[in-house]
N, C-alpha and C positions, 0 to 999 in steps of 0.2 A: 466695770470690773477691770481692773489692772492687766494687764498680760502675761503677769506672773504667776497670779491668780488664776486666770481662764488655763492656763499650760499646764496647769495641776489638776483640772478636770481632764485631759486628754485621756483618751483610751485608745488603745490601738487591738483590730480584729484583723488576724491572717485572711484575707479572702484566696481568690487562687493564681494565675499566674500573670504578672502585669496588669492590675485591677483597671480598668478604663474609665467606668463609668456608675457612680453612686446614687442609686431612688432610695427616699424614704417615705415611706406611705405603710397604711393599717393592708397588710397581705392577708392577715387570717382572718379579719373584719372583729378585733378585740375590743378595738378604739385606740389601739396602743403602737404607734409607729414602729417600723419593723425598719431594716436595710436589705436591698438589692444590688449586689456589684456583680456587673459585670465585667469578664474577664477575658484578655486576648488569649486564652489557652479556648477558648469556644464552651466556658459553660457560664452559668450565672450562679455567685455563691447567694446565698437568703439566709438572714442571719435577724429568728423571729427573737422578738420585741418578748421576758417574760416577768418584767418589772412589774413592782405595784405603783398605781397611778401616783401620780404626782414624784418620782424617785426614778432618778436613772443612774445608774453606777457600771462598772467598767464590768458586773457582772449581771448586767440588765439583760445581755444579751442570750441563747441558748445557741449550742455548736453551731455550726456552719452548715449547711445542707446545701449541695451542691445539684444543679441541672445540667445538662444538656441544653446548646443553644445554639451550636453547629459554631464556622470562625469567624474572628475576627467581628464579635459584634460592632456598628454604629450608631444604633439607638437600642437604649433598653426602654421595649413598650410596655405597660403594663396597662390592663382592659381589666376593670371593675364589675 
C-alpha cells in the first residue's frame, strides 16, 4: 500500500497526559483487539475494541476509560 494511502487510514484517540506506552490485545476477551496506553500523568487510558469483525474505522473504538496506575508507569503489564 502506498504511504499515501496507509496516512488516510490514520486515526488519532486522545489518550491522557504524555501517552508512553501502547498494548494491543483482546481486554474483554471478545476476540476483538482493544488498546491500552499508558500515560505519565500515572493512569492507564483502555480504549475497548467495539467494531464488527473484519472492519475497523476511526470509529471502532468506544470512549476512553481511564484507571489509576500510580507514576510514571515503565511497563504496562497486562495478566490474562
Amino acid at each position: 500500500m502506498p504511504l499515501q494511502q496507509a496516512h488516510s487510514l490514520l486515526s488519532r484517540f486522545a489518550a491522557g497526559s504524555i501517552p508512553l506506552i501502547l498494548a494491543i490485545f483482546d481486554i474483554d476477551g471478545d476476540g476483538k483487539p482493544d488498546l491500552a496506553v499508558a500515560n505519565q500523568n500515572g493512569n492507564v487510558s483502555v480504549f475497548r475494541n467495539t467494531s464488527s469483525y473484519g472492519s475497523i474505522t476511526s470509529g471502532s473504538f468506544a470512549a476512553k476509560v481511564d484507571f489509576t496506575a500510580g507514576t510514571v508507569q515503565q511497563v504496562l503489564l497486562v495478566v490474562i
